[in-house]
N, C-alpha and C positions, 0 to 999 in steps of 0.2 A: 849762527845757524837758524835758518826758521824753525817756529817752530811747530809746526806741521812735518816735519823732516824730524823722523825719528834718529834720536842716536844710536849709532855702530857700536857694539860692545861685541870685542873680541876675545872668542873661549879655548883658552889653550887645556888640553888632559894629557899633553906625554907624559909617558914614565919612562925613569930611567932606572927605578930600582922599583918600592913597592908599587902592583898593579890595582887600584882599589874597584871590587866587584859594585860600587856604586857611583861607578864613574857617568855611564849610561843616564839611571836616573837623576843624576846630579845634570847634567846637559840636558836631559829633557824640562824639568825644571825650568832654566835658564831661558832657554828657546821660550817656551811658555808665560815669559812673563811681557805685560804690554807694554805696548807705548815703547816697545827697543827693537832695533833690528839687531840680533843673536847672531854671529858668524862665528863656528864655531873651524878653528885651524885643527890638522890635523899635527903641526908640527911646531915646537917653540921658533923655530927658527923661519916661519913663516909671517913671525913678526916682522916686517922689513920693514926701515925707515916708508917705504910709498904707501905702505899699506896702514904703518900708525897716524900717517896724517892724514888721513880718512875715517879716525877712529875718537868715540870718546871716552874710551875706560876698555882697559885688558881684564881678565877674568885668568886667574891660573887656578882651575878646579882641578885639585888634587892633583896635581902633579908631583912629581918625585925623583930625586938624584940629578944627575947633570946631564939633562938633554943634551945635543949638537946644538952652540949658539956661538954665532959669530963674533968676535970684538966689534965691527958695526953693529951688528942687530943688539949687541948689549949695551952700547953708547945710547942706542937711536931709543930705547927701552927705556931707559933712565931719563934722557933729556925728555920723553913724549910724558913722564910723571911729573918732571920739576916745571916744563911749561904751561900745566894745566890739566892733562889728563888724569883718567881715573884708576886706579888700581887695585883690583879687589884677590885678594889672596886666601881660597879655602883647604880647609883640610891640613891637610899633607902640603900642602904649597910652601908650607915653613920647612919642610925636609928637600925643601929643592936648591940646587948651587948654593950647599952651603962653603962652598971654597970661593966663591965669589961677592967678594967684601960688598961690591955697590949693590946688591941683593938686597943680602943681609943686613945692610943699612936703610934698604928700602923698607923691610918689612919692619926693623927695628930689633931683632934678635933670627934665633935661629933654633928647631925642634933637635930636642937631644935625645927624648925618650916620649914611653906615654902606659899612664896607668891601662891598666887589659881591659879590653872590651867588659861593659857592666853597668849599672845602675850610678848616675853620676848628679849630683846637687852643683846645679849651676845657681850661683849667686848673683845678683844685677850690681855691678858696682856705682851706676849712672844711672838714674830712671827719668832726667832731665834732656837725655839725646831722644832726637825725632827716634833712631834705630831702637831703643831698651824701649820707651814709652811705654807702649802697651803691653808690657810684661810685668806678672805677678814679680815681688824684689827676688823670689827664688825660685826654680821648679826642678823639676828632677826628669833628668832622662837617659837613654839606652845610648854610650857612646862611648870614646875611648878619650879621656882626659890628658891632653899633652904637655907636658912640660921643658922649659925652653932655658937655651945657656944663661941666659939672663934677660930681667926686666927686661921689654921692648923699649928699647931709648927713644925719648922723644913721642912715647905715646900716651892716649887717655882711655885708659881702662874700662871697657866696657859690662866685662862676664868673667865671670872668676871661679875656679872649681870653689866648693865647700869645702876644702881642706887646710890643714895647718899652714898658715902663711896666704891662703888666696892666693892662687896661682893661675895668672891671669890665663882666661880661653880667646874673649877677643878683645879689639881692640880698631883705636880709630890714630892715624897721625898725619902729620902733611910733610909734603916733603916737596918745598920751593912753592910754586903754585899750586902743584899735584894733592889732591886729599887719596888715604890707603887706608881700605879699609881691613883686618884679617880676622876668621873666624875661623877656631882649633878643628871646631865639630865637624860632623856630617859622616863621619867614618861608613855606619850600617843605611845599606839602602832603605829600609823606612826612616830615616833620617829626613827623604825629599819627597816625603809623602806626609811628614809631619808640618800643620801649618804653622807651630810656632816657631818650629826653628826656620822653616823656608817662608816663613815673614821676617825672622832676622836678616836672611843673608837678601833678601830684596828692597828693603829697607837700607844694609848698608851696602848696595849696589847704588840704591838711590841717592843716596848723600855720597856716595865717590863721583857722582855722576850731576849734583849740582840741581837735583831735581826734586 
């Protein structure tokens, strides 16, 4: 791709279960950042094989439960991550098709629960990734701390609550050629109005994205 030809990053927010009141700023956000052309779907199933080979990284901002999704459109999903594309998973996107095994191997695990909305010590478990870099090793913020069936297989830990055992928030893995990136946060709408956390998740928009 030239590159004066900005990359396609495509932003999916269905819910199928929980509706998060910061969905909106979570997309304005997105939209707002440079150097990407932001298309934001109204629908998971809007992913069509014609429309990912046009694309360089999927975005599933908060989504949740099991959309409408085709057995194509969930092939054509998987093969557009293992061939090179970018996959970046926020929120709630770990509470999405968790009955669909090629998902949840995408993301590397699957959300089971999550501490109550409150005052939360994120830990940097990497301060050597382009995405942690310029982050103090620990800060504290307003969110809801999620916790997941297990370890994400196959991944490198990026952010970890301050609690017993570290329990990972995000996280970086690859899967075939594809790099995935997922991060727990972003629950409350000043979440995307905070720049350290909306420097994480564009940071690791931009290393799914090869840039």
């Amino acid at each position: 791709m030239p590159a004066h030809v900005p990359p396609t990053v495509l932003v999916v927010s269905e819910t199928a279960g929980f509706h998060h009141a910061s969905i909106p700023a979570e997309q304005r956000f997105l939209r707002s950042l440079p150097g990407l052309r932001v298309v934001v779907l109204a629908r998971v199933a809007q992913l069509t094989p014609a429309r990912l080979r046009g694309a360089s990284a999927v975005v599933f901002a908060s989504t949740s439960g099991s959309p409408a999704f085709s057995a194509t459109g969930r092939r054509a999903l998987l093969r557009f991550v293992r061939g090179g594309g970018g996959f970046v998973g926020l929120h709630s996107a770990s509470d999405t098709f968790s009955g669909w095994p090629g998902y949840v191997s995408l993301l590397g695990t699957t959300f089971v629960r999550h501490v109550p909305l409150g005052r939360t010590t994120v830990v940097v478990t990497d301060r050597r990734s382009v995405i942690t870099r310029p982050l103090p090793a620990r800060f504290q913020t307003v969110d809801e701390s999620y916790r997941f069936r297990s370890r994400p297989r196959g991944a490198h830990v990026l952010l970890a609550a301050g609690a017993p055992g570290r329990p990972p928030l995000a996280w970086t893995r690859r899967m075939g050629r594809g790099r995935v990136f997922y991060d727990a946060l972003g629950h409350p709408i000043a979440a995307w109005s905070d720049p350290l956390r909306t420097g994480i998740v564009a940071r690791g928009l931009r290393w799914a994205l090869r840039r």
